[in-house]
VOPAGU-2260 file (C-alpha; in pm, 1 decimal, decimal comma):
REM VOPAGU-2260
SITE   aa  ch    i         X         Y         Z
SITE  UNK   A    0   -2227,5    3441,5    2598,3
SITE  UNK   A    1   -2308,3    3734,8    2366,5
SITE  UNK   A    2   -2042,0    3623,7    2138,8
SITE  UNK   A    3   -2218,6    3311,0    2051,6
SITE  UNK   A    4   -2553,2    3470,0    2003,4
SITE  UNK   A    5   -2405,0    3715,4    1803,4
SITE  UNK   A    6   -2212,4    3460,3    1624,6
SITE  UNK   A    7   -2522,7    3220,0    1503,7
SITE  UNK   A    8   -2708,5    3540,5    1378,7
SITE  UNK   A    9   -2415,5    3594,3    1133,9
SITE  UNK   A   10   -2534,1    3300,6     973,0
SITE  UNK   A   11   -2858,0    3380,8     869,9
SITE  UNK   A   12   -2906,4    3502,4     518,4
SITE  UNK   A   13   -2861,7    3883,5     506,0
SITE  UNK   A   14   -3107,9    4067,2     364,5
SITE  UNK   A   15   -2889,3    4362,7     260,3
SITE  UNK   A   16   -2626,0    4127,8      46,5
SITE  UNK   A   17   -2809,1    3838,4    -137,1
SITE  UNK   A   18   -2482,5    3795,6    -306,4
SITE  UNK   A   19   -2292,8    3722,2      18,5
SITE  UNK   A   20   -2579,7    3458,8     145,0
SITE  UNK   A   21   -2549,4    3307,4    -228,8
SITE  UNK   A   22   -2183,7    3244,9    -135,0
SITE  UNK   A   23   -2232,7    3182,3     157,5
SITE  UNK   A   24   -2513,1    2845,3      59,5
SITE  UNK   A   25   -2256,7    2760,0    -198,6
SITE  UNK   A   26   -1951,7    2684,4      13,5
SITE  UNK   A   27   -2176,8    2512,5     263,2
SITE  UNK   A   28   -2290,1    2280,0      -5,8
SITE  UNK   A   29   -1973,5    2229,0     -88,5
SITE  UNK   A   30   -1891,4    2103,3     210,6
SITE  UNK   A   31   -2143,8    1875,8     238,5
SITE  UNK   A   32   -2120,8    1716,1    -147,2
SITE  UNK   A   33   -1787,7    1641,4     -92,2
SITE  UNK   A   34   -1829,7    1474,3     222,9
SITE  UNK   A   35   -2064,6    1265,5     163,4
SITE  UNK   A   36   -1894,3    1185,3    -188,1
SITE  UNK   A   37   -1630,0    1051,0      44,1
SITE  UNK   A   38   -1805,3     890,9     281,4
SITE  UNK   A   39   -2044,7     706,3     -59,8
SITE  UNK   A   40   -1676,3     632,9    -212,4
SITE  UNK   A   41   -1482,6     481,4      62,8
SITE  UNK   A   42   -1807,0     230,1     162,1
SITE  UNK   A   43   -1816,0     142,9    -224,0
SITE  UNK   A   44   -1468,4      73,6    -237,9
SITE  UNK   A   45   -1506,1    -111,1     128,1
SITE  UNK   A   46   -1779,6    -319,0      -4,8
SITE  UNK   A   47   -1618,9    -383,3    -346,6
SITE  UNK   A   48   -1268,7    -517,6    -142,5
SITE  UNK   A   49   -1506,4    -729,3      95,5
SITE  UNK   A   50   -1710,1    -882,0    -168,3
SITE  UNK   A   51   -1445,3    -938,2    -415,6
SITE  UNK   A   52   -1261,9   -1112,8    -120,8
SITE  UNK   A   53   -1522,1   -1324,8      20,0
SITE  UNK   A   54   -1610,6   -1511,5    -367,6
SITE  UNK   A   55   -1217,2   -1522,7    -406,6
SITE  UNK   A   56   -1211,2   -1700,0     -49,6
SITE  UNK   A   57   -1581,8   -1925,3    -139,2
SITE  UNK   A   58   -1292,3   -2076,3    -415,4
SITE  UNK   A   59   -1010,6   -2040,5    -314,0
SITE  UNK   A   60    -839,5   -2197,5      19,5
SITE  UNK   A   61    -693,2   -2041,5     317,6
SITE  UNK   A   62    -367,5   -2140,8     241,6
SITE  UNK   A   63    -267,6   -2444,4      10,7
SITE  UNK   A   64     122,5   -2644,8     105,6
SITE  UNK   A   65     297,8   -2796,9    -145,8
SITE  UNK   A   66     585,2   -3051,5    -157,7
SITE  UNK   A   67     842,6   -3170,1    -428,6
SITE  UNK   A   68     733,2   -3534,2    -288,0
SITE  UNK   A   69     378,7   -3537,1    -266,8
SITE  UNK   A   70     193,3   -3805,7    -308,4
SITE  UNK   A   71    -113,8   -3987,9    -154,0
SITE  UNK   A   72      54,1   -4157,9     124,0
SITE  UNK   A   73     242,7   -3876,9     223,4
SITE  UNK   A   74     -38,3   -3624,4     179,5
SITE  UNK   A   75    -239,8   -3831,7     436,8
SITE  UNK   A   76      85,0   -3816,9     696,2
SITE  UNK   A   77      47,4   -3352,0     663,9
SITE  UNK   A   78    -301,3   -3372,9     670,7
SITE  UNK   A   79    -305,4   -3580,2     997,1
SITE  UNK   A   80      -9,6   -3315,8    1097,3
SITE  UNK   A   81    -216,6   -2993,8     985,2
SITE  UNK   A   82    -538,5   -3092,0    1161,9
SITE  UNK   A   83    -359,6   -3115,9    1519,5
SITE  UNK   A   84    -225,6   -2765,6    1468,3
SITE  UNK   A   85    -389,2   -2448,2    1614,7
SITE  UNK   A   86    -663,3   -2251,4    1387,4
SITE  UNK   A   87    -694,2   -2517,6    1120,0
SITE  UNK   A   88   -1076,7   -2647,1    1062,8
SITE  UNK   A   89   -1037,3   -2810,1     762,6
SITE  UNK   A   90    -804,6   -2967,8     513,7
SITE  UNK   A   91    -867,4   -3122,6     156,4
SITE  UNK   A   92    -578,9   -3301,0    -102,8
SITE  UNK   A   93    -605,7   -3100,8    -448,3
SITE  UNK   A   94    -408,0   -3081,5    -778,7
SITE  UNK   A   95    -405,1   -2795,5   -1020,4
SITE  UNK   A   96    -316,0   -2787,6   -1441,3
SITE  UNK   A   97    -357,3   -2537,8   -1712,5
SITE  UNK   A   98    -527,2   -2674,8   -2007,3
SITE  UNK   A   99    -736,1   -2623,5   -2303,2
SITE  UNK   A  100   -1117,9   -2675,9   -2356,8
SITE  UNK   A  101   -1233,4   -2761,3   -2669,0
SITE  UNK   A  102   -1619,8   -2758,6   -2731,7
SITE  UNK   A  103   -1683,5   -2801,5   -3110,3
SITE  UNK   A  104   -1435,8   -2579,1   -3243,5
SITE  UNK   A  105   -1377,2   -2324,3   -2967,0
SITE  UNK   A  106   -1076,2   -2381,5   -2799,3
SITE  UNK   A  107   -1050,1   -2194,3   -2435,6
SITE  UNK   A  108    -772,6   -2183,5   -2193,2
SITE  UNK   A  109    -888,8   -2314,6   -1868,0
SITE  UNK   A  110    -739,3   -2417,1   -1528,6
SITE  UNK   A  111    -873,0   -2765,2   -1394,0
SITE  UNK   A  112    -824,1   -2825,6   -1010,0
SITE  UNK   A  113    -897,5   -3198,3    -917,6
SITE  UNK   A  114   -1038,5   -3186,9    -584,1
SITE  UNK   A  115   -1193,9   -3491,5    -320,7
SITE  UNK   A  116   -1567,8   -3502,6    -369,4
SITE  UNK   A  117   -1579,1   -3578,3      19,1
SITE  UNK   A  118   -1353,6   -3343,7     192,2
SITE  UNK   A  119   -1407,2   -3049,3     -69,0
SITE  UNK   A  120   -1674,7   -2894,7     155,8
SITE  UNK   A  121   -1403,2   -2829,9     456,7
SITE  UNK   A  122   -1179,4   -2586,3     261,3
SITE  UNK   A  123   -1472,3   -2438,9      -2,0
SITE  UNK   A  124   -1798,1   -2351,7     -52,2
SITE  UNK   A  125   -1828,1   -2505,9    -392,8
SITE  UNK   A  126   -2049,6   -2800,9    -296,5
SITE  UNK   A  127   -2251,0   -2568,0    -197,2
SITE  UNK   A  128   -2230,4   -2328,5    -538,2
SITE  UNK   A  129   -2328,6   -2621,7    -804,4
SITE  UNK   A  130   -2654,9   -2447,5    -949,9
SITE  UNK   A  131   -2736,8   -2748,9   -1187,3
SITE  UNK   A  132   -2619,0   -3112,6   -1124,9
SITE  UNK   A  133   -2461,3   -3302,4    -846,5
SITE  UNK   A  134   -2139,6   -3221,3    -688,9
SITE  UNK   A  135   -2090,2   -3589,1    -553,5
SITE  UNK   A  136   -2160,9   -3738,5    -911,2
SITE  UNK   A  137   -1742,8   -3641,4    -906,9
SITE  UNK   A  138   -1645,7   -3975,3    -707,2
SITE  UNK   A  139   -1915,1   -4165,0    -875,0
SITE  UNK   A  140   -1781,7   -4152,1   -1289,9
SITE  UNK   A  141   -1574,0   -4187,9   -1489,1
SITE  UNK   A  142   -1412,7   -3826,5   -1609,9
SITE  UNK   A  143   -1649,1   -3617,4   -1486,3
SITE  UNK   A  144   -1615,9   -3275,0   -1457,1
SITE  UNK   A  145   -1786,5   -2963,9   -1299,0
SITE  UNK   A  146   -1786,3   -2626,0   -1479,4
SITE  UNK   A  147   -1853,5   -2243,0   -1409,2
SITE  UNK   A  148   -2183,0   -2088,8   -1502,7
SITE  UNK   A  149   -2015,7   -1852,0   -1709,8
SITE  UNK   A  150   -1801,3   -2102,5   -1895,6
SITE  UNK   A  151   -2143,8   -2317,2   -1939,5
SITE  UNK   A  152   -2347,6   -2032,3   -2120,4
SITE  UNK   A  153   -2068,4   -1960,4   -2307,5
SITE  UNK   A  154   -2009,4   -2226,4   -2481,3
SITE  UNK   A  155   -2378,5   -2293,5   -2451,3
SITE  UNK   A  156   -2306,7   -2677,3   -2221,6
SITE  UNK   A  157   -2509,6   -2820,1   -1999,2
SITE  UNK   A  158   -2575,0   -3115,9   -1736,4
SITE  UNK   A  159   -2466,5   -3470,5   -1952,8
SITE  UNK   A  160   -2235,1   -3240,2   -2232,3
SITE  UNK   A  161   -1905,7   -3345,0   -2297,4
SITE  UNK   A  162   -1541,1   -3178,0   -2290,7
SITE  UNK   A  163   -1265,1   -3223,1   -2435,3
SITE  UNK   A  164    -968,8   -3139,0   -2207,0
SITE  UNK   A  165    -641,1   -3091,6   -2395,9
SITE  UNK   A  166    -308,1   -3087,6   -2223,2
SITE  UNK   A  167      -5,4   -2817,8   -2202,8
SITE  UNK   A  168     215,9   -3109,3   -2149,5
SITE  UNK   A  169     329,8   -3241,1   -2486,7
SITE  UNK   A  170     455,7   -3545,5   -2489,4
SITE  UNK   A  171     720,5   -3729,3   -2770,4
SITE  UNK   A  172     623,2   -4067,3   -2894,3
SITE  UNK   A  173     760,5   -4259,0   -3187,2
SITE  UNK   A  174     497,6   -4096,4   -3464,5
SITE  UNK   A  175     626,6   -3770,5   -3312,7
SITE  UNK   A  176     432,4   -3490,1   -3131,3
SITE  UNK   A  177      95,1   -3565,0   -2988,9
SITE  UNK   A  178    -117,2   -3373,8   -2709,1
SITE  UNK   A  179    -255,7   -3560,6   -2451,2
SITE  UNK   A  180    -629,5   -3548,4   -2503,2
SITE  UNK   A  181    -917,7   -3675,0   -2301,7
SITE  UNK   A  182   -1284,5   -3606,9   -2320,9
SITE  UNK   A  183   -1531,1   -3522,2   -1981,8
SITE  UNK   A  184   -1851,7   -3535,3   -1896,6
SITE  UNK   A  185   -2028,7   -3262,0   -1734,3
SITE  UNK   A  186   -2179,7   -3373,1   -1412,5
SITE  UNK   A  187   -2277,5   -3016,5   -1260,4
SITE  UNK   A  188   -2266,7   -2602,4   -1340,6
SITE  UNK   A  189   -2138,6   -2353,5   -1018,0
SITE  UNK   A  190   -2211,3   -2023,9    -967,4
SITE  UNK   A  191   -1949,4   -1839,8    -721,0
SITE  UNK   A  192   -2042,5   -1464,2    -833,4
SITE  UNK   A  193   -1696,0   -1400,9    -922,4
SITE  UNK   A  194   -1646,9   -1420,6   -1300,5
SITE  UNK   A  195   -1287,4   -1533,1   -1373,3
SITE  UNK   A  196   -1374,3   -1855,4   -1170,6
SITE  UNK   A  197   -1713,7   -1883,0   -1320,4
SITE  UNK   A  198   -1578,0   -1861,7   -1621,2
SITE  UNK   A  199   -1191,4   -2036,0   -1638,3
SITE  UNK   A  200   -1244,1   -2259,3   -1383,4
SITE  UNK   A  201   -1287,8   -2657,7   -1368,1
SITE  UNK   A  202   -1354,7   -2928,9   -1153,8
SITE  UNK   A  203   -1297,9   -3248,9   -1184,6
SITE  UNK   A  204   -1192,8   -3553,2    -972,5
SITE  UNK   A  205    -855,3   -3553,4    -777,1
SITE  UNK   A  206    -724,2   -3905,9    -922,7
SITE  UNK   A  207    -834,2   -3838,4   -1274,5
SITE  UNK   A  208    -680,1   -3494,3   -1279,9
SITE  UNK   A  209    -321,5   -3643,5   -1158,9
SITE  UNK   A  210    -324,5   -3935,5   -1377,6
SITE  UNK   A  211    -436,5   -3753,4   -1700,1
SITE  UNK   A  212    -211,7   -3435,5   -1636,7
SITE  UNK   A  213      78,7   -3633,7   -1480,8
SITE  UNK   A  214     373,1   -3427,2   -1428,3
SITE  UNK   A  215     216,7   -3116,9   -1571,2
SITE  UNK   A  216     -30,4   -3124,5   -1257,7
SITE  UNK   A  217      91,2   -2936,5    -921,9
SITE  UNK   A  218     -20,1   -3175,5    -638,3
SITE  UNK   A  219     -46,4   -3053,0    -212,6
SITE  UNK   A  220    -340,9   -3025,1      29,6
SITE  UNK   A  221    -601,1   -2679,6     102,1
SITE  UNK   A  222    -631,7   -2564,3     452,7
SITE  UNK   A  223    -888,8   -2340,0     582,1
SITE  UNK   A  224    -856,9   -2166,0     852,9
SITE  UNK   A  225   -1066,0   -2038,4    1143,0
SITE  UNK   A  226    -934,8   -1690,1    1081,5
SITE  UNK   A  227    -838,1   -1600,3     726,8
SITE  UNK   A  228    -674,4   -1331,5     836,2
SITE  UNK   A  229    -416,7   -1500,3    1037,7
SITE  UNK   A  230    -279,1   -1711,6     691,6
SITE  UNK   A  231      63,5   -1552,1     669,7
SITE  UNK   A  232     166,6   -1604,8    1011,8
SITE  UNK   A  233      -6,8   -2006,6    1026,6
SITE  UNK   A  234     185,7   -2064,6     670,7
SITE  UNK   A  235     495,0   -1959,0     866,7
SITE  UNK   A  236     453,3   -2164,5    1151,6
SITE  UNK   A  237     381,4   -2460,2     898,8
SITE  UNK   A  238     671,7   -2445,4     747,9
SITE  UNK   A  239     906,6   -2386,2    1026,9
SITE  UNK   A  240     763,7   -2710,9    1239,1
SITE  UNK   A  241     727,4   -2983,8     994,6
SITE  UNK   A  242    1015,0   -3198,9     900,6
SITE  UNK   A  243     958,4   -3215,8     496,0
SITE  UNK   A  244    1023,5   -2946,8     272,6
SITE  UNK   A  245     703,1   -2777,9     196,4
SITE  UNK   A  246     595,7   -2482,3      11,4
SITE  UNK   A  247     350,0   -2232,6     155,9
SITE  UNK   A  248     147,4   -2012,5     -80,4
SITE  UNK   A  249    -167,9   -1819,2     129,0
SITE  UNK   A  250    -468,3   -1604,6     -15,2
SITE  UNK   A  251    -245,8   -1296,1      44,4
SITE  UNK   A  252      12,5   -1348,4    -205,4
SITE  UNK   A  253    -203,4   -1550,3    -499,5
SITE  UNK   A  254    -391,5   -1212,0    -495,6
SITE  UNK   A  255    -138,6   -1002,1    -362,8
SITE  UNK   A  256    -148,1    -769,9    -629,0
SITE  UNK   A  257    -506,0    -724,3    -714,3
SITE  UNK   A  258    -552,2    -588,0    -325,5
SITE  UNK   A  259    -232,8    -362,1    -337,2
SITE  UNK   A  260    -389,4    -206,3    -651,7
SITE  UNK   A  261    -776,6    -125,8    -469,0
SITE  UNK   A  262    -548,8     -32,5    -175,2
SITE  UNK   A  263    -365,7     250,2    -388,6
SITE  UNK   A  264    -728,8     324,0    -529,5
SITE  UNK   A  265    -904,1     402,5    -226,1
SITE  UNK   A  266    -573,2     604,5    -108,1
SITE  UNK   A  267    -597,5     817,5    -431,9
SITE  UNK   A  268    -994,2     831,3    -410,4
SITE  UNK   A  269    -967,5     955,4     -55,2
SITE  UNK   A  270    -713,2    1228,9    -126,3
SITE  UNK   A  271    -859,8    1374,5    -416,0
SITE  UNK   A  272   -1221,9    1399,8    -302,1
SITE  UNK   A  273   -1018,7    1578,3      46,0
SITE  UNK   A  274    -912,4    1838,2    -192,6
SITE  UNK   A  275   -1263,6    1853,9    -340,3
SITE  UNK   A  276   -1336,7    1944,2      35,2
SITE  UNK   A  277   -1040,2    2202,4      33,6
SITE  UNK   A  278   -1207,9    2388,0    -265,3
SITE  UNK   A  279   -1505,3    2475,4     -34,7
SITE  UNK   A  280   -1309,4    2549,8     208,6
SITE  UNK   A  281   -1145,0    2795,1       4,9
SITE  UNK   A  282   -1500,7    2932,8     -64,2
SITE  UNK   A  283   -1568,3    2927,7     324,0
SITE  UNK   A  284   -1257,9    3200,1     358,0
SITE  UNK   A  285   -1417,5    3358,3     102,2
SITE  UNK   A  286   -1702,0    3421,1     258,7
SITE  UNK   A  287   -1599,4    3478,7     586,5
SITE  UNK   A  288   -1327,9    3735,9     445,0
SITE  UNK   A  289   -1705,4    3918,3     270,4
SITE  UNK   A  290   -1870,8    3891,5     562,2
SITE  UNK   A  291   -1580,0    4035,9     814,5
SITE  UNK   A  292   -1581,9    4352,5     521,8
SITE  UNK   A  293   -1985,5    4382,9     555,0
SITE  UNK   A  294   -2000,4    4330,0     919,1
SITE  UNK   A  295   -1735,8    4591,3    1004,4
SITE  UNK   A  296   -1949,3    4869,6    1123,9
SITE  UNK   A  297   -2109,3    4629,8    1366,4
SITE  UNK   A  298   -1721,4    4517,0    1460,1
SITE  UNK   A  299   -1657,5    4886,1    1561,9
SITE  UNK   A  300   -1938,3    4933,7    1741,4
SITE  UNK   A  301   -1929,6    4604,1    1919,1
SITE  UNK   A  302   -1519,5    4720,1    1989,8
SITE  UNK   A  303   -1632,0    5112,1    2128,2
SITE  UNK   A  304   -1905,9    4920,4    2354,6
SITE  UNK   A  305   -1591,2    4756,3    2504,2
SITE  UNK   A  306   -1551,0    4439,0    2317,6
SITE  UNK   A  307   -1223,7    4239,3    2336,4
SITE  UNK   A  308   -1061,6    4142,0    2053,6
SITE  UNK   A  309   -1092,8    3765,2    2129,9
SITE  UNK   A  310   -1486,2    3845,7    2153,7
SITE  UNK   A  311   -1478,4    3954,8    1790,7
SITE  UNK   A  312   -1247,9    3656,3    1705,9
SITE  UNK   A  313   -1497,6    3418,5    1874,0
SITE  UNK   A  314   -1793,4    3603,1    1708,8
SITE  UNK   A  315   -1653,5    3496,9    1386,8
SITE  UNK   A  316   -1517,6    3141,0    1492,7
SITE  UNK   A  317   -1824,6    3072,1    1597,3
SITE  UNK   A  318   -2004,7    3209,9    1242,3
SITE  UNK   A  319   -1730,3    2949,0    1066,7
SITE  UNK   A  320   -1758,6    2653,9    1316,1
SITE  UNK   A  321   -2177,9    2719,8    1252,2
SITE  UNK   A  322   -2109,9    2692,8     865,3
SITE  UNK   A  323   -1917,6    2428,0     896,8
SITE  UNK   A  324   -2121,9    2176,5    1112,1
SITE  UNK   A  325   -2384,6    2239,9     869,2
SITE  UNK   A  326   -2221,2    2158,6     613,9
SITE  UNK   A  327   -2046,1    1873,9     763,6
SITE  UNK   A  328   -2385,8    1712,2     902,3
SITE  UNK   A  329   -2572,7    1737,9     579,0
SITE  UNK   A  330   -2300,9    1577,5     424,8
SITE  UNK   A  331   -2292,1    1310,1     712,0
SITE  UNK   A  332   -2630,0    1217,2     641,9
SITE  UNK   A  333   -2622,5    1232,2     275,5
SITE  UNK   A  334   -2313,2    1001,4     252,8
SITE  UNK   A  335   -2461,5     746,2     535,2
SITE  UNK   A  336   -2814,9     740,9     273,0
SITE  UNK   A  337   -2625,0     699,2      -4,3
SITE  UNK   A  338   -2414,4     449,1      87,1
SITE  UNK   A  339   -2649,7     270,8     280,2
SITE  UNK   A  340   -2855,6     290,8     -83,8
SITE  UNK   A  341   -2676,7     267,6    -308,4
SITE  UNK   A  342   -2756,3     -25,8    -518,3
SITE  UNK   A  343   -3086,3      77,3    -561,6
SITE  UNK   A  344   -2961,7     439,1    -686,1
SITE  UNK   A  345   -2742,8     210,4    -962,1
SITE  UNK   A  346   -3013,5       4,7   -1029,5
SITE  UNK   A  347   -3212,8     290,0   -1123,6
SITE  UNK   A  348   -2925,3     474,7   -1321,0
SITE  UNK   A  349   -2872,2     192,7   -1491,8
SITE  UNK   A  350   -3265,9     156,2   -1619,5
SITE  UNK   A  351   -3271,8     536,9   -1715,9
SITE  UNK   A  352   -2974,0     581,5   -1892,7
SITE  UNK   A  353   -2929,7     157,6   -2034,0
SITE  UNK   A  354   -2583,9     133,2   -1908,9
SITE  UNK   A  355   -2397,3    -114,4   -1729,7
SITE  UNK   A  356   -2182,8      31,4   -1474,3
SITE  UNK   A  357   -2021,7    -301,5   -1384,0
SITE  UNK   A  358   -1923,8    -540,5   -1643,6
SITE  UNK   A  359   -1844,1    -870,3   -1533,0
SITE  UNK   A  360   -1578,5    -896,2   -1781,9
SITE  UNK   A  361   -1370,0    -644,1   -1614,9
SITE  UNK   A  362   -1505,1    -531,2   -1229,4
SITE  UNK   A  363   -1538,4    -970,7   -1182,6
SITE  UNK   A  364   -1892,3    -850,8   -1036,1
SITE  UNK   A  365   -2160,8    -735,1   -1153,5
SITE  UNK   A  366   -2315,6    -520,7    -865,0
SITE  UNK   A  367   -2161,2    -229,2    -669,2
SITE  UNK   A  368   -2159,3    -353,9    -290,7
SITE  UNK   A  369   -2103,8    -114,5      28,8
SITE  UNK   A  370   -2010,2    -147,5     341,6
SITE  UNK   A  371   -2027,5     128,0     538,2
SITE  UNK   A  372   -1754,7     149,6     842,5
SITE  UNK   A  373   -1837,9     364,3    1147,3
SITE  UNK   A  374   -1449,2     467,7    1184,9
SITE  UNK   A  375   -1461,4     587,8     825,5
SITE  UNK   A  376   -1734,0     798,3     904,5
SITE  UNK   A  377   -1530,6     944,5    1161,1
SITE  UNK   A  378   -1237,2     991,6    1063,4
SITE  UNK   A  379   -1415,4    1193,0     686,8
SITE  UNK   A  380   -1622,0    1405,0     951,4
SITE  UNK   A  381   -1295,9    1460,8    1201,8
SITE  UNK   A  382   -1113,9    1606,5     909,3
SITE  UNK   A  383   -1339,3    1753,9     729,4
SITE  UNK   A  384   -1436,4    1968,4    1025,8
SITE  UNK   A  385   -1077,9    2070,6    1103,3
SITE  UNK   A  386   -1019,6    2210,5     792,0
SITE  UNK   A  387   -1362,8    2417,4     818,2
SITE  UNK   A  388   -1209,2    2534,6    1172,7
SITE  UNK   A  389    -898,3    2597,4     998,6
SITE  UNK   A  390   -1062,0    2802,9     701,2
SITE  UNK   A  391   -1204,1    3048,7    1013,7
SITE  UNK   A  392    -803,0    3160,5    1123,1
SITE  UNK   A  393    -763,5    3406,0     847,6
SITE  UNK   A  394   -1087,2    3601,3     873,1
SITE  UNK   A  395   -1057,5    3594,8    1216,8
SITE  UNK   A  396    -718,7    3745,7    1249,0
SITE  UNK   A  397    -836,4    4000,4     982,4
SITE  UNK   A  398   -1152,2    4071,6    1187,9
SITE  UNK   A  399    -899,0    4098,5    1529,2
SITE  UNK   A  400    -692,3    4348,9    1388,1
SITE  UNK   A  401    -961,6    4585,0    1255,5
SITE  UNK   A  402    -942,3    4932,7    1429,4
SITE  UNK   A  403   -1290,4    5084,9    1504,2
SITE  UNK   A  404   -1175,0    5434,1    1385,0
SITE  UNK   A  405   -1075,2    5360,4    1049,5
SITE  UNK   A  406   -1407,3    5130,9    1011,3
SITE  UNK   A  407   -1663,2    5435,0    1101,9
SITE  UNK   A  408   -1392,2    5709,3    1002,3
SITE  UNK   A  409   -1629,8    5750,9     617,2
SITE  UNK   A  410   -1997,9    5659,2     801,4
């Protein structure tokens, strides 16, 4: 078709108007900057949301039932009851207290879990975390304790340190008001990569923590499950077939609103950087609106050789759709490098300007992950080439309605 050869030539620079070809390079690069700022964006925040989640989930359990009654014996009578039930791989007793640390004369508010040494591993991957130390040296002393690496270098502790463990609970006696205070041995340092439990975060043994914290300790049993995913709807079913009165608490709602807040991020991110697309799309009519002006001597003679008026709108739908796949591909590419790269790019950011672009302190990790999704890339390259397409209808129409008289009526 003569329309599409026609059409492709439009696109190369014209030698007559360097201005119009300048404009023309522009809106294409804008195009393809703000793609593949999207596509770099939404892998980033994809990655961050994945990573984040995965140490939260190395720590934390699946889903973690409670009961105003529980003790050992009944403990042992839901485990047995959880383990028959569908998607449950593991199961573990716990208890959980707020405290204070004192090391010489910091004091540090902590919260100390007391866990089983032996049936830790099925709902965490802390056993397999402890950088320094034993894990099992938990069952095997008196008072020991495990702390994050953070909390260690700190407070500059180590392997054989002790800790003084202070609790909320303040008790009356007959000389008054005195905290319960008891002092721990460190037996081993983790490392989870997520810094609020690396650094408020303590271990310690199951019987020690619910006999030193009493009735300031919450007591229940950690399940894991063979798909996280599926928590809300197993913590339903666990509550509607057991007999006792239990209380269900999943991953979902202890961090319920740290992933409603990246959710609204990424929603924000994504619209914003679609405008940034809009802008050069904007430019696109622009350009197209120059280029229907320039080319309308060749539009009148093209129309008194017999051209239709859907020929000239396809000459210049073709000259927008051109633009536009060029500037959506280069962005396509750029984005997929980027994001596939882009901890070294930090990394080298980092060493030639001596910033930190993630402080633990605040972003809980310290490097920028990525995951790149192939429906993502999709869906930014779908839309970004509709609004190219839709950029065209306007100099098109204008190019449509131009009468071939009026266009050669001064030549």
């Amino acid at each position: 078709m003569y329309e599409v050869i026609i059409g492709l030539r439009f696109i190369r620079a014209s030698k007559k108007n360097k201005f119009l070809s300048f404009i023309s390079i522009l809106s294409t690069l804008g195009i393809a900057l703000g793609v593949a700022t999207l596509i770099i964006v939404l892998s980033v925040m994809n990655g961050f949301q994945k990573e984040v989640r995965d140490k939260m989930l190395s720590v934390l359990s699946h889903i973690e039932v409670f009961s105003q009654s529980l003790d050992k014996d009944i403990s042992k009578d839901i485990i047995e009851g959880l383990k028959q039930k569908k998607g449950i791989e593991g199961t573990s007793m716990f208890s959980s207290a707020t405290a204070v640390a004192i090391v010489g004369e910091r004091m540090e508010g902590v919260s100390v879990r007391g866990v089983v040494p032996e049936t830790e591993e099925n709902v965490s991957d802390i056993p397999k975390q402890i950088v320094v130390g034993d894990f099992m040296r938990l069952s095997g002393e008196r008072f020991p304790i495990i702390v994050g690496i953070d909390f260690a270098k700190e407070l500059n502790l180590n392997v054989g340190d002790d800790v003084i463990i202070m609790s909320t609970e303040i008790p009356q006696s007959i000389v008054g008001i005195l905290p319960r205070m008891k002092k721990f041995n460190i037996v081993g340092v983790f490392q989870s990569g997520h810094y609020q439990y690396d650094r408020n975060l303590l271990l310690a043994n199951y019987d020690d923590v619910t006999n030193f914290f009493r009735l300031s300790s919450l007591n229940g049993v950690r399940v894991k499950l063979s798909d996280m995913f599926n928590a809300p709807a197993v913590g339903k079913r666990i509550v509607e077939e057991s007999g006792e009165k239990l209380f269900v608490r999943n991953w979902t709602q202890e961090n319920k609103n740290w992933f409603a807040a990246v959710q609204v991020e990424k929603k924000m991110m994504t619209l914003i950087l679609f405008l940034i697309i809009g802008v050069a799309a904007f430019n696109l009519i622009s350009m197209l609106v120059m280029t229907v002006n320039e080319k309308k001597y060749t539009v009148a003679i093209l129309r008194t050789m017999g051209a239709s008026r859907n020929s000239i709108v396809l000459i210049f739908f073709v000259l927008a759709v051109g633009l536009g796949t060029i500037g959506v591909g280069t962005g396509v590419i750029l984005g997929t490098i980027g994001a596939s790269n882009i901890g070294l790019i930090v990394n080298f950011l980092e060493i030639m300007f001596g910033l930190e672009v993630l402080p633990k302190g605040i972003y809980l990790i310290d490097t920028i992950p990525s995951k790149l999704l192939l429906e993502d890339v999709l869906a930014v390259t779908s839309i970004a080439f509709f609004m190219t397409v839709g950029a065209a209808l306007y100099p098109c129409y204008k190019a449509m309605n131009m009468e071939p008289a009026e266009a050669l009526r001064y030549d």
